[in-house]
N, C-alpha and C positions, 0 to 999 in steps of 0.2 A: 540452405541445407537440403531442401524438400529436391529442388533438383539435381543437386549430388548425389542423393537417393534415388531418382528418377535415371537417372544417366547411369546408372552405375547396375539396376535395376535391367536395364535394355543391354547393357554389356554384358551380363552373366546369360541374358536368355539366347543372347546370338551365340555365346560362346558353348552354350548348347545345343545349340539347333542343329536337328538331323544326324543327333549323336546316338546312331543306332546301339551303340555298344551299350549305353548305358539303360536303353527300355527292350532289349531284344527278344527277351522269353515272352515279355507283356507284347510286347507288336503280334509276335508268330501266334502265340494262344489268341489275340480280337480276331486276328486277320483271316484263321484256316476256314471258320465258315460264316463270317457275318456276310451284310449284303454287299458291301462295296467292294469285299476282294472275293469270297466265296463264291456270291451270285450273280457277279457284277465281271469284274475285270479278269481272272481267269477263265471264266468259260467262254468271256470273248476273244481274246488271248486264243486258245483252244482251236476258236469257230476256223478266226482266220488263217492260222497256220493249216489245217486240213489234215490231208494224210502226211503224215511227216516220218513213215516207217524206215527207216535206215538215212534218215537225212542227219547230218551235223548240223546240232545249233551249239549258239554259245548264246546264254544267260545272263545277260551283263546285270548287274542288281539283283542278282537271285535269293538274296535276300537267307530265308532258313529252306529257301528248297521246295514248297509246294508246286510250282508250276515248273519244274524240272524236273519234277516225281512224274505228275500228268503226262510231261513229253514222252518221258522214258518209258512208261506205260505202252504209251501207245506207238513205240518201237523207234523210236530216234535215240541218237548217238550224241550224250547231253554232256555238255561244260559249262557249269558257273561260274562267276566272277562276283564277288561283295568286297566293297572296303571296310565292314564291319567283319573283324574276327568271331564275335562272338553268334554272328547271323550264322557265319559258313558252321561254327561248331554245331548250331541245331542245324544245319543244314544237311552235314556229316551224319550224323546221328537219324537221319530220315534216310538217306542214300546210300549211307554204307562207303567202303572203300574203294569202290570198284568205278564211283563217279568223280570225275576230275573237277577241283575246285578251287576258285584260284582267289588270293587275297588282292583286292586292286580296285580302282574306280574309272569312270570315262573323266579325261581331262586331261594336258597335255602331253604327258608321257603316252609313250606309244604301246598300246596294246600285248601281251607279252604270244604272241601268236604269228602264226608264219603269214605270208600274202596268201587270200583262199581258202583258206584254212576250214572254213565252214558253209557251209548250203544255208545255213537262218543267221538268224541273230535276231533277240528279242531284249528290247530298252522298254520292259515296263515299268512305268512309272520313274522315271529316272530323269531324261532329257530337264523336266522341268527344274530341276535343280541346280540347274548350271547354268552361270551367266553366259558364256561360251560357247556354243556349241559346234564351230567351227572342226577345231581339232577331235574334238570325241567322234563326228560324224565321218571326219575321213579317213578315223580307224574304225570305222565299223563296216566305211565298205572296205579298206583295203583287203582285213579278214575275211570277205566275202567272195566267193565265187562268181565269175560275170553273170548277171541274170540271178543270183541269190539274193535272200529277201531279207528286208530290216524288216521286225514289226513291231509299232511303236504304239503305247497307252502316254495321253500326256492328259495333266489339265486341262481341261475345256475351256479354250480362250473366253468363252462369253458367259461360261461363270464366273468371271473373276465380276465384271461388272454387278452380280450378285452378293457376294460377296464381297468384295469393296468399291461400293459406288464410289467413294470419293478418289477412286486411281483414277489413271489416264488408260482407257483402254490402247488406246495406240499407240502407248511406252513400253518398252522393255523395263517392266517394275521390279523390284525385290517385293516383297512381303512374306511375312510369316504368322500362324496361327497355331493355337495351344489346342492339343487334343488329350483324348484320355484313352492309355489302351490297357484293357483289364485291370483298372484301378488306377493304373499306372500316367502320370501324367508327363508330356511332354510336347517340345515347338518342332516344328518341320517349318522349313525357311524356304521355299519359292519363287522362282523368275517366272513374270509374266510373260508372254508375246503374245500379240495379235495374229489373228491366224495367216493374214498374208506374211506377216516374218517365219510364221511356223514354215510353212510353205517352201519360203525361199528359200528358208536354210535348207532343205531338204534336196532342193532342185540343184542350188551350187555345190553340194554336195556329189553330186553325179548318181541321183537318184530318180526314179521314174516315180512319182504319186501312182500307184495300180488300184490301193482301195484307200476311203476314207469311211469311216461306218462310226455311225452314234446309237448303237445296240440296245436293245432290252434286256434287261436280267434274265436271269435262265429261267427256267418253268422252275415254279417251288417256291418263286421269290414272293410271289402275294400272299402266299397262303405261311410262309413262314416268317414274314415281316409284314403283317396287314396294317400296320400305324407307318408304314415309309412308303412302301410301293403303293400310291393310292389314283394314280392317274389311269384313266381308261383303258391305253395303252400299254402301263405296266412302266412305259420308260422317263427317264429322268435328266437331267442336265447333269453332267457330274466329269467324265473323261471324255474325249477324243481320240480315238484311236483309226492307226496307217498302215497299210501295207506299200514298201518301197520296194522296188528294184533295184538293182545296182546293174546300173547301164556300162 
């Protein structure tokens, strides 16, 4: 009996996993200013795209729209993408109707966008969700201008060994882990890779690796998380983030 419960216990929580719809207000309210999306992963996000004033990007995961607010801000010419409806409705509700937004996920279907179509593209926090990444990467550069830029946040391969010693670092793993966002509890489900498969797939891709950066949080993060950021340096093990070309 205990393992009919057991089994049956792991099938609800996969059947859950990464089911934005259902924690989406709770995600967007942790996420606009704690440390690992606030001071962490958008203003690196930020750093490396630069000036991006009249440039196309497209959003792939854009989730409710915070770092498509920031593009648009600072004069880029912004399209999102989420396959959670209820992301895009806070997302709408931050951007107004005048930003194009599209309901949809990277995976084998193809992209609903012309060849070129865009100067960026940014897969933050995304890639790592996909056992495949094949097909998603070679609609991200098709939609891309020659010499236009992927830029990508993923899991930091060599946390995973932190987080589960007992994997194989050098497998392509599943795993998933229970988080809590503003009370709100929920599983996000996970593909590992080692960073030489991160790599490859990038390179078969028809991509050029331009940057790889393991950043500091922004200025504020010690002084406004003094029990997390406690290392010398300020910086942590946590993403890895790419800047690619499309060759």
């Amino acid at each position: 009996m205990s393992s009919d419960l057991e089994h049956s216990s792991r099938a609800a929580g996969q059947a859950l996993a990464n089911d934005y719809d259902s924690f989406a207000e709770a995600y967007a309210a942790e996420t606009e200013s704690n440390l690992i999306n606030g001071y962490y992963t958008r203003p690196a996000i930020l750093d490396l795209a630069g000036d991006v004033a009249g440039r196309r990007i497209l959003d792939v995961g854009c989730g409710a729209g915070p770092l498509l607010a920031a593009l648009r801000d600072r004069g880029a010419i912004v399209t999102g993408m989420d396959p959670s409806a209820k992301m895009l409705d806070l997302a709408r509700q931050r951007l107004g109707d005048g930003t194009a937004l599209h309901q949809g996920g990277l995976g084998a279907d193809p992209l609903p966008f012309p060849d070129a179509a865009f100067d960026d593209a940014v897969a933050c926090l995304v890639l790592h969700y996909l056992e495949d990444w094949k097909a998603p990467l070679a609609q991200l550069r098709r939609v891309l201008v020659p010499g236009g830029r992927l830029i990508v946040a993923v899991n930091h391969p060599f946390a995973y060994r932190l987080i589960r010693p007992e994997g194989d670092y050098f497998a392509t793993e599943r795993w998933s882990d229970e988080y809590t966002f503003n009370g709100q509890a929920a599983v996000l489900t996970y593909w590992h890779r080692p960073l030489h498969a991160i790599t490859n797939e990038f390179t078969a891709a028809g991509f050029r690796i331009a940057v790889v950066s393991e950043p500091p949080p922004a200025p504020g993060a010690r002084e406004a998380f003094p029990d997390l950021v406690t290392s010398p340096s300020g910086s942590f093990l946590c993403f890895l983030f790419f800047v690619l070309e499309a060759s």
